[in-house]
C-alpha positions as CSV (number, residue, x, y, z in Angstrom):
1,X,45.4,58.8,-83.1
2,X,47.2,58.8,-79.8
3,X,48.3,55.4,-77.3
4,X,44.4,56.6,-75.6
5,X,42.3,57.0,-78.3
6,X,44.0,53.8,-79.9
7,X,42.4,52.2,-76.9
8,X,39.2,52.7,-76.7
9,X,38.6,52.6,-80.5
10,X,36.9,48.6,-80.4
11,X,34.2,46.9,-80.7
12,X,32.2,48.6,-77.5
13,X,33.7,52.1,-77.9
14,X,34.1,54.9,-80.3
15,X,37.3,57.3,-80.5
16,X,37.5,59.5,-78.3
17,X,38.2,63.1,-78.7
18,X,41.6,65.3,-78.7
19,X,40.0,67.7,-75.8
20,X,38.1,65.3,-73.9
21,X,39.7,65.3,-70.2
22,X,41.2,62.6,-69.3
23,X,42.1,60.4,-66.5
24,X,43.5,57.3,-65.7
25,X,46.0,54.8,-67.1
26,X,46.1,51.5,-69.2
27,X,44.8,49.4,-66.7
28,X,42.2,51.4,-65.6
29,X,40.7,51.0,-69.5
30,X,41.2,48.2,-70.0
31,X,39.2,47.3,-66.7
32,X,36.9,49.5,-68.0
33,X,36.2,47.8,-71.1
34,X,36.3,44.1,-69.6
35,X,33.5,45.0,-67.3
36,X,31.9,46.2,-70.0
37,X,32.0,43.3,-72.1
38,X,31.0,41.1,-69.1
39,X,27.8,43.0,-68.7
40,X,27.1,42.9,-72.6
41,X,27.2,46.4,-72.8
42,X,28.6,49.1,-75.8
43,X,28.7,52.4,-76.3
44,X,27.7,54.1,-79.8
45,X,28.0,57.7,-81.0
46,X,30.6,60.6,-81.0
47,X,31.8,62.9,-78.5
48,X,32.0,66.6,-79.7
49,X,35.5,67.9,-80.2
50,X,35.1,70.1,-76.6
51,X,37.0,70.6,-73.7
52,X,34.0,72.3,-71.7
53,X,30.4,70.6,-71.4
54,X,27.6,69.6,-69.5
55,X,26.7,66.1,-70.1
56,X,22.7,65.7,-69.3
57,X,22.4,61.5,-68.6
58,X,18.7,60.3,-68.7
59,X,16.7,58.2,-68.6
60,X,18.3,57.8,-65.0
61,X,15.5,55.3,-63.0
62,X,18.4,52.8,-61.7
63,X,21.4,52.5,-59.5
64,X,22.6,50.4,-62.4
65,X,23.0,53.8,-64.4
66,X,25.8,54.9,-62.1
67,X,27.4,51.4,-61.9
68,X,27.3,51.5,-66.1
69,X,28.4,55.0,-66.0
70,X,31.5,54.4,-63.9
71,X,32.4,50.7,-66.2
72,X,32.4,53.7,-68.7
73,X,34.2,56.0,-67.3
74,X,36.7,54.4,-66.6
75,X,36.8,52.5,-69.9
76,X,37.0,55.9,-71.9
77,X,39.8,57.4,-70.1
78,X,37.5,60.4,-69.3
79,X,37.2,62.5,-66.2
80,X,33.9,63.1,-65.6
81,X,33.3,65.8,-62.9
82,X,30.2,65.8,-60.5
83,X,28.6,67.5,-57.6
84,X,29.0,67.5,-54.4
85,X,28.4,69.6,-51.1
86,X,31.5,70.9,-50.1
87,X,31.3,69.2,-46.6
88,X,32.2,66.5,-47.8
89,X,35.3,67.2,-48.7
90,X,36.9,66.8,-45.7
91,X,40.5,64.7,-44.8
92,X,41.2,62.0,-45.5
93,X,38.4,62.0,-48.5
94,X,38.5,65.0,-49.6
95,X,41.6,64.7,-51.9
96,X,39.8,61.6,-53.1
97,X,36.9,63.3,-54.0
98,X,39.2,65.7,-55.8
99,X,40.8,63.2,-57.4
100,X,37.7,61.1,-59.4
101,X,36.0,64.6,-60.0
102,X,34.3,65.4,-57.7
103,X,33.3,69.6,-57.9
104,X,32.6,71.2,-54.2
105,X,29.7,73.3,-53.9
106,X,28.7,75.8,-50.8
107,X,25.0,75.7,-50.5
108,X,25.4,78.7,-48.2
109,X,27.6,80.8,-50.4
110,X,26.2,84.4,-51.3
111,X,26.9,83.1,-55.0
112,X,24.3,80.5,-56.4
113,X,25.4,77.4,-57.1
114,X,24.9,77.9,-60.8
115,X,27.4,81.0,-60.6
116,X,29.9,78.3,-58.8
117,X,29.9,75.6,-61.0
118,X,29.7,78.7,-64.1
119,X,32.9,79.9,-62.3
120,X,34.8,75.9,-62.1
121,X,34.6,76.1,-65.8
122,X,36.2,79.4,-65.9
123,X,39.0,78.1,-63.6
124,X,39.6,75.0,-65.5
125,X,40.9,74.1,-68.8
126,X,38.8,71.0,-69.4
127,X,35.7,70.2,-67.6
128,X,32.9,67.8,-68.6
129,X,30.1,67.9,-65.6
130,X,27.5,65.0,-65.9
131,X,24.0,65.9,-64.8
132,X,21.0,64.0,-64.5
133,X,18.1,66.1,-65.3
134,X,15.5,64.1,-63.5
135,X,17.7,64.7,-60.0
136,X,16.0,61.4,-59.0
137,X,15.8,57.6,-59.5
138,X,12.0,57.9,-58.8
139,X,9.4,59.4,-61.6
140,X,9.1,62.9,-62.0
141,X,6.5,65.1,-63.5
142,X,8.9,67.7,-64.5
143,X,12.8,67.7,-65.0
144,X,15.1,70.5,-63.7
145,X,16.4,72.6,-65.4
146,X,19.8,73.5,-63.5
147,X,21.9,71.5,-65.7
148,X,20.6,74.5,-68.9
149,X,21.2,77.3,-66.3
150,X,24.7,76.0,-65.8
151,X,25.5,75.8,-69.6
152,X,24.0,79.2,-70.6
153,X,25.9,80.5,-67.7
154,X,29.2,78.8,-68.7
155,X,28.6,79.5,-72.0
156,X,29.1,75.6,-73.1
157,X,27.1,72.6,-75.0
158,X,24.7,70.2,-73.2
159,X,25.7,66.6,-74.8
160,X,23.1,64.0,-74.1
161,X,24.4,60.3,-73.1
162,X,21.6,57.9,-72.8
163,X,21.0,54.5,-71.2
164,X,18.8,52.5,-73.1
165,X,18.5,48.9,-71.4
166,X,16.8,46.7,-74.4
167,X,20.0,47.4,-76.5
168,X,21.9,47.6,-73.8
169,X,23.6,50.7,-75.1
170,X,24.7,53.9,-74.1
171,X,24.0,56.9,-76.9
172,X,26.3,60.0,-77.2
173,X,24.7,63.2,-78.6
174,X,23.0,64.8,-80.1
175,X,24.1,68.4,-78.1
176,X,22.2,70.9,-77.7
177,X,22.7,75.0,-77.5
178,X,20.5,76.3,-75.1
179,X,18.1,78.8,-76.5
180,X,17.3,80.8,-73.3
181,X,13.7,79.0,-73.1
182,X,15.0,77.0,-70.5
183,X,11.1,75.1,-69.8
184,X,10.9,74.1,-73.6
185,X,14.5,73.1,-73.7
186,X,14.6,70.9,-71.2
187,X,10.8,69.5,-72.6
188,X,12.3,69.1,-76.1
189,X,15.6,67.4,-74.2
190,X,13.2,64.8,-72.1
191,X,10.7,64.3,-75.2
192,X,13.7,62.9,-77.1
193,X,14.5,60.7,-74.4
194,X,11.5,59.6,-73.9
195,X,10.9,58.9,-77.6
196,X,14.7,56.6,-78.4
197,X,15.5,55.1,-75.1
198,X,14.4,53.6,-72.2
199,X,15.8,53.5,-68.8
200,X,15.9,50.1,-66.3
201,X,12.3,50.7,-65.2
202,X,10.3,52.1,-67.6
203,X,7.6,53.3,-65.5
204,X,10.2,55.8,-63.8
205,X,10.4,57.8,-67.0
């Protein structure tokens, strides 16, 4: 197990995997993991042995998700990418942006976004992309179904990470390989949600 993996194996964290991308140093983990305990939160599960995924993070009804996401983050090691219109990434942020992830996308572009983000994977060696299905902190009847699109297009995994506030515990897994029903994979995705965790604000879900 390597100087990385060494630490985040504790009480809050599991190891993490070989092809996991990674980013950050020491200090940034061990941050991480302070503000974790602080807040009384853990993380349980495993992360699949893969250097490409889409990671689809529900029950998202709180801007305490993101703040808990980035504690973990940054506790893990893990670059995380994410969205973001490519407007944004403009001097002197744009390298920034770059920097903690951050995955430019030209709503304008003959392409579909889909076929962009599809194509980052291609370019890059490791890429994890967090998604949250609901695309929302407020409840929806229906989830999107992008985040399915993007993995059958990429040809990668959907791993589930969960926030479930009474434990005060993030989940990992299970993952799932899209079947090219992309309305009853995304249902089956939300009812198993819906059934083990619960978000800040239940009524959101």
């Amino acid at each position: 197990m390597s100087e990385q993996e060494r630490s985040a194996h504790d009480d809050l964290l599991p190891a993490t995997p070989k092809a996991m991308p990674r980013a950050g140093g020491p200090f940034r983990r061990w941050l991480g993991r302070g503000l974790l305990r602080m807040l009384g939160w853990k993380l349980e599960g495993e992360f699949p042995e893969q250097q490409k995924l889409v990671l689809a993070a529900a029950p998202h009804t709180s801007n305490w998700d993101f703040v808990l996401a980035m504690c973990l983050i940054m506790a893990l090691g893990v670059r995380v990418s994410y969205l973001m219109k490519k407007e944004a990434f403009i001097w002197p942020f744009g390298a920034l942006f770059m920097r903690l992830g951050g995955i430019p996308i030209d709503r304008g572009a003959a392409e579909d976004i889909v076929d962009q983000i599809a194509g980052w994977y291609r370019d890059h060696e490791k890429v994890w992309v967090v998604i949250t299905p609901e695309g929302t902190r407020s409840k929806v009847d229906k989830w999107k179904t992008g985040f399915l699109r993007i993995a059958e297009r990429a040809e990668v995994p959907v791993c589930v990470v969960a926030w479930d506030y009474p434990s005060k515990c993030m989940h990992i897994g299970p993952c799932w390989e899209t079947t090219g029903d992309h309305i009853a994979d995304v249902e089956a995705i939300r009812s198993y949600i819906s059934k083990n965790y619960t978000g800040r604000h239940p009524a959101k879900q």
